[in-house]
N, C-alpha and C positions, 0 to 999 in steps of 0.2 A: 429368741425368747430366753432371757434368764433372770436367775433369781423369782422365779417363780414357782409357787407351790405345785405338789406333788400327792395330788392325795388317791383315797380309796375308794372305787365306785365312781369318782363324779360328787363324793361328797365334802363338800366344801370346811364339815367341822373335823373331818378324818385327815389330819393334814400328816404324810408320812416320811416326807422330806420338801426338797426343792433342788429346783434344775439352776444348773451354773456355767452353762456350755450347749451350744447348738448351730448345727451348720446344713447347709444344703449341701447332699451327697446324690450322686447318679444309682443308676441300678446295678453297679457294680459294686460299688459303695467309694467310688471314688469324688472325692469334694469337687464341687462345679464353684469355678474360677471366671467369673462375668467381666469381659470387656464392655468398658464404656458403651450405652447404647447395645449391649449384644442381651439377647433375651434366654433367659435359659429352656431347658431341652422338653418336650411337652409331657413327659413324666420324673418324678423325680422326688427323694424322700427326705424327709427331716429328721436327722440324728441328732438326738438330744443325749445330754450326759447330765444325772445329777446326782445327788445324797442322801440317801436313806438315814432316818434316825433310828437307828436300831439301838442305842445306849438308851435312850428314853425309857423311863416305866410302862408297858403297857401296850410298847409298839412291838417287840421285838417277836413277839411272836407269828402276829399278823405279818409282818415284812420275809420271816424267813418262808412263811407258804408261800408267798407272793413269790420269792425266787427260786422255790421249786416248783412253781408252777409255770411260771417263765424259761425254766431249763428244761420243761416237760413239753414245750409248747402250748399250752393251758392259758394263758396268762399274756396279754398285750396292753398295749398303751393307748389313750385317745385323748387327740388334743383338746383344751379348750378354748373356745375363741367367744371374742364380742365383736358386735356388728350395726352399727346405726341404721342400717335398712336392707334390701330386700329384693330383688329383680323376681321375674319369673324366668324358670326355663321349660321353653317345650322340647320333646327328642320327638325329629321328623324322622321315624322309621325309613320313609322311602327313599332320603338322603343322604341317612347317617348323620346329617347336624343335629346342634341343640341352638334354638333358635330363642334368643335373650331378648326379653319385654319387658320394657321398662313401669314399675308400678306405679301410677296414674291413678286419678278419681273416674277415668275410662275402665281402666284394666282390674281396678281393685276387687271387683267381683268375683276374679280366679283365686282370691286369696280361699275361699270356702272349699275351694276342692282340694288343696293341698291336704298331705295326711298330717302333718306336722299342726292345723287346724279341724280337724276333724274329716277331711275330703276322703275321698279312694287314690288321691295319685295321679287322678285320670282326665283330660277336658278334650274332648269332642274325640275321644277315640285315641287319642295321644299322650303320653308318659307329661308328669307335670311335677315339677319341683321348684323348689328356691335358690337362688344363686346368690346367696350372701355377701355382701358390697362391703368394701374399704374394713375387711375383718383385722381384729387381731389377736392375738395368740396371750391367753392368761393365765394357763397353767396346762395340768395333763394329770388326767388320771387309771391307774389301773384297774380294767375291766376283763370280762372273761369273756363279754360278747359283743367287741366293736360292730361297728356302724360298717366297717373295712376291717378285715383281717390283719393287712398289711398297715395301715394306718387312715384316720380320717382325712391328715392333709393330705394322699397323695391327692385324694380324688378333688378337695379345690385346687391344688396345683394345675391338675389337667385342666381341669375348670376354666382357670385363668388363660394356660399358656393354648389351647388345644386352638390348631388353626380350624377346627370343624365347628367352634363357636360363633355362631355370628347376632348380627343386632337387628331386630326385626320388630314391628309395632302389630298390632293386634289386626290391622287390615290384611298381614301378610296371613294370620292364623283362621281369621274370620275370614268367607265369602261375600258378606252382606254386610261387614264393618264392625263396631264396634257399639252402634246405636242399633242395629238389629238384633244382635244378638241381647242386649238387657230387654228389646220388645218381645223377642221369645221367651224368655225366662219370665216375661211378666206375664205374656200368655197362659205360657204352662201354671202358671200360680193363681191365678184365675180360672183356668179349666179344675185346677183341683179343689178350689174352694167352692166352686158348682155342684161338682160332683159331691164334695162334701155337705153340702146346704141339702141334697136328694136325699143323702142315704139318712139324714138326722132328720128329716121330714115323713120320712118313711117308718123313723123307731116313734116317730111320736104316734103316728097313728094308730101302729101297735099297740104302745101304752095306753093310749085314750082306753081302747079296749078292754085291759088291764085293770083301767081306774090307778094307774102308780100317776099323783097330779105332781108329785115332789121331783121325779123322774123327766115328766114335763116340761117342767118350769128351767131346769138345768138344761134340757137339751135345747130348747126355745131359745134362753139365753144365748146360748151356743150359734144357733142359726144369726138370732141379732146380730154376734158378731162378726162370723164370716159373710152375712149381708154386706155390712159397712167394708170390709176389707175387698167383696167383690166392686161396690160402686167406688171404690175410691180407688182400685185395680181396673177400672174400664174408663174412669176419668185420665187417669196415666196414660194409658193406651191412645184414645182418644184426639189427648195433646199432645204424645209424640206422632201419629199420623199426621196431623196437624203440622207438625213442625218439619218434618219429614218432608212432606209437599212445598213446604217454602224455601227448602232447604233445595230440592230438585229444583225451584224451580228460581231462585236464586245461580244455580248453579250451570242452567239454561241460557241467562242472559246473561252470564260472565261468559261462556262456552261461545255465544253468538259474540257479542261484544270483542271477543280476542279474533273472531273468525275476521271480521270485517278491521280491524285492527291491523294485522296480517295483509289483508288487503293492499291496504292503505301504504302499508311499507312496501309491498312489493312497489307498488305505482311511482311512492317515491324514487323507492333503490332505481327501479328501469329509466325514470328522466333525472333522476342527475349520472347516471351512465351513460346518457344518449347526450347531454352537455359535456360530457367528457371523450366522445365517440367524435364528436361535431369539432372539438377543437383538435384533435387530430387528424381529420379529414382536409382543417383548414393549414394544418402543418407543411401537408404535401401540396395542396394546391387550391387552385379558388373555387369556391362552393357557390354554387348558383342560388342558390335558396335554403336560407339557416332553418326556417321553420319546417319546411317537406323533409329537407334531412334531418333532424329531430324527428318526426314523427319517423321516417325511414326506419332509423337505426336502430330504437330504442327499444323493440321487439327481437333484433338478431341475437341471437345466439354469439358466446366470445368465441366461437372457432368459425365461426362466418363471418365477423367482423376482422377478425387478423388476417384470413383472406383475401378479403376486400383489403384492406391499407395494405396488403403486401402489392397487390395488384395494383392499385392507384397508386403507389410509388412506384412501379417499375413503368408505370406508363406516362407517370411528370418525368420521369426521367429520360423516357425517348422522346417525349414532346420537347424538353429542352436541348439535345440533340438533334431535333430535328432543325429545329428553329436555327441552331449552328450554323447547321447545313444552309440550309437558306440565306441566312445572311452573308457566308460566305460566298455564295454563288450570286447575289445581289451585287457584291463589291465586286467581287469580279467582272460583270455584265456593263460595268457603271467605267470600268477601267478597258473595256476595252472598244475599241472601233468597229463599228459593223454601220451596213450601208442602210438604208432604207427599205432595201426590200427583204434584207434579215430581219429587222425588226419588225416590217408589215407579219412576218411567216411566223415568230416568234410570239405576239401578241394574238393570234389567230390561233394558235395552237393551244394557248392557255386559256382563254377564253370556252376551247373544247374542250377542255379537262378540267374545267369547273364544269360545264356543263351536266358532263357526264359524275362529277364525284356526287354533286346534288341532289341525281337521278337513283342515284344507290345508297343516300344516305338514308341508315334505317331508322326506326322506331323503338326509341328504347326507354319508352313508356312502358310500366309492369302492366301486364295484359292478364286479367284475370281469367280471360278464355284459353288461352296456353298453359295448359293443364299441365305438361311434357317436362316444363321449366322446374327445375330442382332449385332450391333457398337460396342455394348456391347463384345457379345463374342469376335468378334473380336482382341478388344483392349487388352482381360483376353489372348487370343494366343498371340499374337504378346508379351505381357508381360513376359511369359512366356517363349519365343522363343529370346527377347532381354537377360532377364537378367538370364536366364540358368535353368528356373525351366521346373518340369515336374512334371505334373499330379499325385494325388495318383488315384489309379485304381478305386478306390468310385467314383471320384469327375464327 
């Protein structure tokens, strides 16, 4: 701030000099030096420097008590500032923040409790003030009884910089929101205007007694019109229950509507993962039935499925060593010479070890009566049962 007036009291025709110099200093009094992007310190004061006109006619008197009254400690400075608008702030005792609310055609109704408008300070039991937006600084004047001792800006500085500031709307202050609370307040102004309508029906009766008809006629008026303020106070009421209930119940079928919505994606998300389940199944090896495994998969869990593929690849993969095996023992059979009655003994023998693998091949169909079987095993049968394998007799 410079080049700005300097007057006496806060009065703006008392002008006794003007400031030509001002800087942001710590609590030491040392100048705060802001890197790009670096915020300054969350207390911190404004050193102004300016000119008193003491040559002038008329001033020179007033200015020398001012500076023995400033060297007495007597005597301080208060900034002045302009401000386009207005926040509220509450201080949550229980937290130590002050919690910033933005002023609204919601929230405008805390402007009455402010003291700065006639309030006590106070709204539901908690400290209540203004928190002055996008201010700026237009002069400063000497008083004997700041606002702050120390000065007015430190306390918006803190204001600004304090990390215990935070941003909060009127639901966070309100239990019942921000439309319950004007229904209370119009309660309460409706119960007092009842009450009121009682007590002025009660002096007229008096007075009838009296014979005061002048007395009458005032108070009667009176009644008329907190009449009219009561039914036009029970209309309001009325319409906000009214709006209330549609409001709940608006709010019912968006709440339903999202439930089954949710649904609907989980159902999605599970079948294009079980399309995605099925063509890695089909990676490792051949899948008896696309649609049973689909339905199979698309319920497991991902650490039951990496199980499974880990498992039906290690088992393609001894099926195709097996098959090795075999066909090398084929070409060998094919090369070499053996009589008739090797071969009779040969094909009799394998004949009884098909016999016998068919007689032990299991079931590995999911048996809902096998209770015992863990997801796990489950998934390894059904694996097995999709994509054509079977058990070595060890396993």
């Amino acid at each position: 701030a410079q080049h700005k007036p300097m007057n006496d009291g806060h009065d703006e025709k008392s002008i006794l000099g003007h400031i030509i110099q001002s800087r942001a200093v710590d609590k030491v009094g040392e100048e705060i030096v802001l890197a790009e992007n670096e915020s300054p310190p969350n207390e911190f004061d404004i050193e102004v420097a300016g000119v008193l006109y003491k040559v002038l006619p008329g001033l020179e008197d007033r200015i020398e008590e001012i500076i023995e009254k400033a060297n007495a400690g007597e005597m301080y400075v208060s900034m002045e500032t302009m401000f386009p608008d207005f926040a509220f702030g509450i201080f949550d005792e229980a937290t130590s923040t002050t919690k910033l609310i933005a002023r609204t055609n919601e929230t405008a109704f805390l402007t009455k409790h402010l003291r700065s408008f006639g309030g006590d300070g106070e709204f539901k039991g908690q400290k209540l003030g203004r928190v002055l937006l996008d201010m700026v600084f237009i002069g400063q004047g000497f008083v004997e009884t700041p606002a702050n001792p120390e000065s007015v800006i430190k306390v918006a500085a803190r204001a600004v910089a304090s990390s215990d500031f935070v941003n909060a709307n009127m639901n966070d202050i309100l239990e019942g929101g921000v439309k319950d609370m004007e229904n209370t307040e119009l309660q309460n102004a409706l119960n007092e205007a009842t009450a009121k309508i009682t007590q002025l029906t009660d002096e007229i009766e008096v007075l009838k007694t009296k014979g005061s008809d002048k007395k009458i006629t005032e108070l009667s008026s009176q009644i008329e019109e907190l009449t009219t303020t009561v039914s036009e106070a029970k209309e309001k009421a009325e319409a906000f229950e009214t709006e209330k209930a549609e409001l709940q119940k608006q709010l019912d079928e968006a709440v339903e509507k999202s439930t089954e919505t949710e649904k609907k994606l989980v159902e999605i998300e599970k079948g294009a993962k079980a399309v995605l389940r099925l063509a890695k199944l089909k990676e490792i090896g051949q899948v008896e039935d696309d649609k049973a495994t689909l339905a199979e998969v698309r319920d497991w869990s991902d650490e039951t499925f990496d199980s499974v593929v880990k498992y039906a690849a290690t088992k393609a993969e001894d099926t195709k060593e097996e098959k090795k095996e075999t066909k090398k023992v084929e070409d060998k059979s094919n090369t070499d010479e053996k009589s008739d009655e090797d071969k009779a003994a040969e094909a009799a023998k394998a004949a009884l070890e098909n016999v016998e693998e068919n007689a032990d091949d299991p079931d590995f169909t999911a048996n809902a009566e096998n209770e015992g079987e863990s997801e796990m095993e489950l998934a390894v049968a059904t694996a097995n049962c999709l994509m054509k394998y079977s058990p070595d007799e060890n396993e």
